[in-house]
OpenMM code with the backbone's topology and positions (N, CA, C; nanometers):
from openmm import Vec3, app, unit

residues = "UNK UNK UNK UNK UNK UNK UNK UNK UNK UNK UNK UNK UNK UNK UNK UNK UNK UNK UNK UNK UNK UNK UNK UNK UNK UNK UNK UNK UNK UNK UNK UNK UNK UNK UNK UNK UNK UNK UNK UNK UNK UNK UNK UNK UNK UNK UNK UNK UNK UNK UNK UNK UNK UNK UNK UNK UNK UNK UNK UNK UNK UNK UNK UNK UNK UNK UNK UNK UNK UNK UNK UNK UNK UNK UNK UNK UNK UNK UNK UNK UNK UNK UNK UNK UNK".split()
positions = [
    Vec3(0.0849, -0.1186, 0.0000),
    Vec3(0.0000, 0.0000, 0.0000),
    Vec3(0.0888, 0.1241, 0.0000),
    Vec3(0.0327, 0.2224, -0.0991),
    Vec3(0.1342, 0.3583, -0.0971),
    Vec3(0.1131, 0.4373, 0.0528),
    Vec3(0.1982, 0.5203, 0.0833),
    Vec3(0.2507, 0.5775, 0.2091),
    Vec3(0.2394, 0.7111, 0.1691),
    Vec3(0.1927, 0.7644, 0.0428),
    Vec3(0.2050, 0.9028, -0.0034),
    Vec3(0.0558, 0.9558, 0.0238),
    Vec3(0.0044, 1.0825, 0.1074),
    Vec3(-0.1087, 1.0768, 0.1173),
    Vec3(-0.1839, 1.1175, -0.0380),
    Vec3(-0.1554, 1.1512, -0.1370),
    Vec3(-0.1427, 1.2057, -0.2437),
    Vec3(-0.1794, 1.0551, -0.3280),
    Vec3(-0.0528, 0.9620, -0.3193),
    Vec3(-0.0679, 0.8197, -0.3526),
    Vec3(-0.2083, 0.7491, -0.3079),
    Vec3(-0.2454, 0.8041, -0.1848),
    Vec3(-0.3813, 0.6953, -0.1296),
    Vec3(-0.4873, 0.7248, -0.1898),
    Vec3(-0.5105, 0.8640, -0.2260),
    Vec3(-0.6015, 0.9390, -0.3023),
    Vec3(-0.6070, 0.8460, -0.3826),
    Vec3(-0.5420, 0.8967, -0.4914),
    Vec3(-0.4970, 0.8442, -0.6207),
    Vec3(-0.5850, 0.6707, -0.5935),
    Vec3(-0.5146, 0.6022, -0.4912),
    Vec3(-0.5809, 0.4947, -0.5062),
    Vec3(-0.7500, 0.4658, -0.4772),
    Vec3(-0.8178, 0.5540, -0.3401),
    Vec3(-0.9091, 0.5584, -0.3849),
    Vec3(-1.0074, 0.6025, -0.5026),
    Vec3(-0.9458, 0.6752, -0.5694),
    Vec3(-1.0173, 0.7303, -0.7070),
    Vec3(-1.0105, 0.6303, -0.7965),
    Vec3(-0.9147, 0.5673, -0.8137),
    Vec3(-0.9427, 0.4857, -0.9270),
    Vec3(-1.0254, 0.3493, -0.8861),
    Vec3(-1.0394, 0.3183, -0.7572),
    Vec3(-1.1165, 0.2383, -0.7109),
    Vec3(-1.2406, 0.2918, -0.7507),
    Vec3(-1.2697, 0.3756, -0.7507),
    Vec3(-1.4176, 0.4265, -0.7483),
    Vec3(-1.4221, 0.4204, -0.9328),
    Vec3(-1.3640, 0.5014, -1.0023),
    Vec3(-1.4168, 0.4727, -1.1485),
    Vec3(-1.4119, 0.3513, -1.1640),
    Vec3(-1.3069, 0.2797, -1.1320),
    Vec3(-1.3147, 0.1001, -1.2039),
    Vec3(-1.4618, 0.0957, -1.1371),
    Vec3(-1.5179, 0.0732, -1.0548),
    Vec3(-1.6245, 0.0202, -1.0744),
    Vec3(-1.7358, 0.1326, -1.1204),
    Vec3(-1.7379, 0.2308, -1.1246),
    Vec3(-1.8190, 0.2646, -1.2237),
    Vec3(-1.8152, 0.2677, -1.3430),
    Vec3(-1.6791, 0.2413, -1.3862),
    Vec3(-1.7012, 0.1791, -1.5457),
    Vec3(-1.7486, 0.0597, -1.5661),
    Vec3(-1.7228, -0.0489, -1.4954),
    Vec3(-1.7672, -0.1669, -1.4519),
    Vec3(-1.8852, -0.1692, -1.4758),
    Vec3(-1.9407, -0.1170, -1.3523),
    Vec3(-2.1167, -0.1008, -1.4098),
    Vec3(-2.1411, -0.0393, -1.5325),
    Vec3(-2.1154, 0.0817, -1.6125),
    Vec3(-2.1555, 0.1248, -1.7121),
    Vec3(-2.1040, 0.0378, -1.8467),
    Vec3(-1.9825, -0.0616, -1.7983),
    Vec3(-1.9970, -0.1424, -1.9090),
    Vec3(-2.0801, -0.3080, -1.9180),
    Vec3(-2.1074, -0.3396, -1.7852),
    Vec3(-2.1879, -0.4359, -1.7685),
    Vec3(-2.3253, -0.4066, -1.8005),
    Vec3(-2.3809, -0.2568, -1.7609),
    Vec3(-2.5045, -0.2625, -1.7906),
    Vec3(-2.4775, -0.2375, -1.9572),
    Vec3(-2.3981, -0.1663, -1.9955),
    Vec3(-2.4592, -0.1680, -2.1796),
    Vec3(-2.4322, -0.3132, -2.2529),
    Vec3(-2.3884, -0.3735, -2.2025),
    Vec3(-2.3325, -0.5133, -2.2335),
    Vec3(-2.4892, -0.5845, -2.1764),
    Vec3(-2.5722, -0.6069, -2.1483),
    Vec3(-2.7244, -0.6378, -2.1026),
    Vec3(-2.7751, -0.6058, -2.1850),
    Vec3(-2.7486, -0.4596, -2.2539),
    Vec3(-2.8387, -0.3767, -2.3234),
    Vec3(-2.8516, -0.4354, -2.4607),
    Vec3(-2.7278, -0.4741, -2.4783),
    Vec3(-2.6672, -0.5209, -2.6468),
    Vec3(-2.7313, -0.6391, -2.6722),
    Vec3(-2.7169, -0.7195, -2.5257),
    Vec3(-2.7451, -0.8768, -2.5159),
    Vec3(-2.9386, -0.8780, -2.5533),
    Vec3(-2.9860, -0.7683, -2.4645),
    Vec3(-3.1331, -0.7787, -2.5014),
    Vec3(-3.1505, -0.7365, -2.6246),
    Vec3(-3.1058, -0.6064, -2.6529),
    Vec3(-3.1509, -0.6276, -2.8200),
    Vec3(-3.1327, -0.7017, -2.8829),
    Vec3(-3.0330, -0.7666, -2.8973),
    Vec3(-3.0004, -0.9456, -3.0067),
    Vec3(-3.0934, -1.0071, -2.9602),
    Vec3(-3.1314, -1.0544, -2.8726),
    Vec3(-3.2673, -1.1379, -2.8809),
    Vec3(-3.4233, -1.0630, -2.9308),
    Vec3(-3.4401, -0.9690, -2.9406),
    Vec3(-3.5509, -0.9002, -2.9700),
    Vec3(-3.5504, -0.9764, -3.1853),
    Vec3(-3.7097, -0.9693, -3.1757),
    Vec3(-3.7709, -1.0599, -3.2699),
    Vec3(-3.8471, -0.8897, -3.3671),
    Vec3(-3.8876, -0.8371, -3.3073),
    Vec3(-3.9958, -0.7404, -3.3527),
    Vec3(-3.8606, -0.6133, -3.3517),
    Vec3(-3.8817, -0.5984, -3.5635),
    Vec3(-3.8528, -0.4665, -3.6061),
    Vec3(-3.8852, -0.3296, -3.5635),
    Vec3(-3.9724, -0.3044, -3.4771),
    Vec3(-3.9877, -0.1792, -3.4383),
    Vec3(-3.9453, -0.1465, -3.2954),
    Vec3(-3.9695, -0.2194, -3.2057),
    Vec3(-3.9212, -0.2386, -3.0764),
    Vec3(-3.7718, -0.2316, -3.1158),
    Vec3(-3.6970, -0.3162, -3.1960),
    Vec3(-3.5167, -0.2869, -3.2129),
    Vec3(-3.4963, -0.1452, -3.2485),
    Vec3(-3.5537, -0.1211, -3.3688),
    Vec3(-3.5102, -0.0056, -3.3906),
    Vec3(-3.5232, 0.1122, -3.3337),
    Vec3(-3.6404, 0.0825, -3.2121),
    Vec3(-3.6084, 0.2300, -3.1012),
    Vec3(-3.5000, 0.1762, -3.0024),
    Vec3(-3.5082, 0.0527, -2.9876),
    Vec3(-3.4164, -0.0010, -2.8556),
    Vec3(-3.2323, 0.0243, -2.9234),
    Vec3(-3.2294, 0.0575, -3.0174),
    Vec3(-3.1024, 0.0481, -3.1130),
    Vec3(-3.0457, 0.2108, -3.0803),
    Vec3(-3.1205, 0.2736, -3.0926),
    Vec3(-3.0668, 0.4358, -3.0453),
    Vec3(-3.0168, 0.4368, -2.9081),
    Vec3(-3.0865, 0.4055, -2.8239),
    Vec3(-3.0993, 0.4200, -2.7088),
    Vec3(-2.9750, 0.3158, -2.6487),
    Vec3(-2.9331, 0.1699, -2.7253),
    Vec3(-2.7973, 0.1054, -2.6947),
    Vec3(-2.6623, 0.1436, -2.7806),
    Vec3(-2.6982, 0.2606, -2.9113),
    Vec3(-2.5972, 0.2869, -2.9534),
    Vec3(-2.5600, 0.4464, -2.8690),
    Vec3(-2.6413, 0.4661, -2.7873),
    Vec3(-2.6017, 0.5932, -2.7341),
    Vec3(-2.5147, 0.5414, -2.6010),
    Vec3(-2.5371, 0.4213, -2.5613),
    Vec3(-2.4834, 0.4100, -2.4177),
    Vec3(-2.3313, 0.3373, -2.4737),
    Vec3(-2.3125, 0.2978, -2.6376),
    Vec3(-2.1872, 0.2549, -2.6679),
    Vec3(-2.0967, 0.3667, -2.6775),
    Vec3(-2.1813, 0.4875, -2.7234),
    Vec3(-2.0931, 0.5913, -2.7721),
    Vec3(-2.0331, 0.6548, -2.6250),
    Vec3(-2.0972, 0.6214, -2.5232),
    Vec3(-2.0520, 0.7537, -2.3537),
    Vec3(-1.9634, 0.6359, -2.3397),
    Vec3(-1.9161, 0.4929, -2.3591),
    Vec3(-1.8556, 0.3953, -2.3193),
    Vec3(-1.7234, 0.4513, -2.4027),
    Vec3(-1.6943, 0.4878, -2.5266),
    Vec3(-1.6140, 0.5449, -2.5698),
    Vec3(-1.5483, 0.6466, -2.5147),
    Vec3(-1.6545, 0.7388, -2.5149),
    Vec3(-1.6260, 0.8626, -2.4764),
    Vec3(-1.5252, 0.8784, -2.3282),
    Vec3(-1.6065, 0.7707, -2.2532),
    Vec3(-1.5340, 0.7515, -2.1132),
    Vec3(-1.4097, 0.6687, -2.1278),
    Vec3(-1.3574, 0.6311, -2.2686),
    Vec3(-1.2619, 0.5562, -2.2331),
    Vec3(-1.2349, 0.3793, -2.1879),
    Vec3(-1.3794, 0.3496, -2.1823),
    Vec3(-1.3821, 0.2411, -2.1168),
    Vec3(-1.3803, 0.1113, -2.2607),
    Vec3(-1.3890, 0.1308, -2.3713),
    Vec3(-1.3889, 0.0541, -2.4544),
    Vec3(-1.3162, 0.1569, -2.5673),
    Vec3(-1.2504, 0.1384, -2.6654),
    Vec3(-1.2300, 0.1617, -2.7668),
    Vec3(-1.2890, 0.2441, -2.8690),
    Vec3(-1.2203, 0.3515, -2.9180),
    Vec3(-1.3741, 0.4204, -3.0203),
    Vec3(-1.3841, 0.3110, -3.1555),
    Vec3(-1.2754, 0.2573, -3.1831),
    Vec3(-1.3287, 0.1568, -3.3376),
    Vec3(-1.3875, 0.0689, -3.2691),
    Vec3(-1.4048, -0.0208, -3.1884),
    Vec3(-1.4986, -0.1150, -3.0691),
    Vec3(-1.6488, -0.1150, -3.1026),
    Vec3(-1.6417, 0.0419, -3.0379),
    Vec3(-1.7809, 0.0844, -3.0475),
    Vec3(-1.7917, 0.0948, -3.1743),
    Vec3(-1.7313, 0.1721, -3.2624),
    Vec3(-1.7852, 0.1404, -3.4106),
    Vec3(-1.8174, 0.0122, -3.4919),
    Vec3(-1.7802, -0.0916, -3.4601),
    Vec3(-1.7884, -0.2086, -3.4743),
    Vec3(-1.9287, -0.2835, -3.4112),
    Vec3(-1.9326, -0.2351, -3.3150),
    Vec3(-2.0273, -0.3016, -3.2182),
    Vec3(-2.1865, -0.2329, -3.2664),
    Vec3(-2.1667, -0.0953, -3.2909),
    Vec3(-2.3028, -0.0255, -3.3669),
    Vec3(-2.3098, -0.1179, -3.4677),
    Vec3(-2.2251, -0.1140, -3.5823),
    Vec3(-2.2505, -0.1125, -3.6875),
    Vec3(-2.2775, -0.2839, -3.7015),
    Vec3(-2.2369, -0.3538, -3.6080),
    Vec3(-2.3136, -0.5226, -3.6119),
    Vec3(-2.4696, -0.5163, -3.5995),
    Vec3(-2.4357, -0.4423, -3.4728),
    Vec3(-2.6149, -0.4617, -3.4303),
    Vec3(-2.7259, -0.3588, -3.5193),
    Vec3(-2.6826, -0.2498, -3.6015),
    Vec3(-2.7845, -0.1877, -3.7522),
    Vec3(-2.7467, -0.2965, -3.7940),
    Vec3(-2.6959, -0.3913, -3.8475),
    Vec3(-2.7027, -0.4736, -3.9558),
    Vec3(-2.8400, -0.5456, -3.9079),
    Vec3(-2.7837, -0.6306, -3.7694),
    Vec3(-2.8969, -0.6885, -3.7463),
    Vec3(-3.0553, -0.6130, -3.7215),
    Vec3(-3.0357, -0.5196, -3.6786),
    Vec3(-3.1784, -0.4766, -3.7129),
    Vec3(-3.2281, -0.4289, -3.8097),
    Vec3(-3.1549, -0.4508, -3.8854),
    Vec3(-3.2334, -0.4138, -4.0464),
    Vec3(-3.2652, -0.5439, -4.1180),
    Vec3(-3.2075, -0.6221, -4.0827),
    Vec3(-3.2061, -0.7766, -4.1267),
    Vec3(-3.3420, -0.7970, -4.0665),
    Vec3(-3.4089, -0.7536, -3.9288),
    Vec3(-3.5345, -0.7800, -3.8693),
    Vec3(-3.6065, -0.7527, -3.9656),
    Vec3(-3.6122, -0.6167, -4.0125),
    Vec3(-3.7279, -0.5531, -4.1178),
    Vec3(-3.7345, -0.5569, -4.2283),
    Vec3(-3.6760, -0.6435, -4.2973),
    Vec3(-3.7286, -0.7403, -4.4194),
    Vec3(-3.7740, -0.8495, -4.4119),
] * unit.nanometer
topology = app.Topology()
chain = topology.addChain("A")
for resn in residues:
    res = topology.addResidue(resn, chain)
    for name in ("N", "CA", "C"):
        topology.addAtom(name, app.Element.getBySymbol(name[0]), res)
């Protein structure tokens, strides 16, 4: 354990984001998982904004990759367009 009071900080802070990235990437990771199972074209395609917005703050925060997230949108529009034909 660091001895620097400066150092302990430091360690509680990053204790605290890891798990709030944690959660913010576990819950959009639920989010992704429920839309892939969704059957009905209209229900995805509102549920699709609303999980590509929580990929993009996952970026934004650093917690995944920005090509990741580009990857990860652009699977799941495929699949919901694949619903609505």
């Amino acid at each position: 354990m660091a001895n620097h009071k400066a150092t302990r900080k430091d360690v509680r802070q990053s204790e605290k984001r890891r798990d709030r990235n944690r959660y913010y990437g576990k819950t959009t990771r639920n989010a992704i998982r429920d839309l892939r199972a969704l059957t009905d074209a209209g229900q995805a395609t509102g549920k699709l904004t609303d999980v590509a917005s929580m990929i993009d703050k996952l970026a934004k925060r650093g917690v995944i990759h920005k090509n990741k997230a580009a990857n990860l949108k652009s699977k799941l529009s495929k699949k919901v367009n694949s619903l609505s034909k």
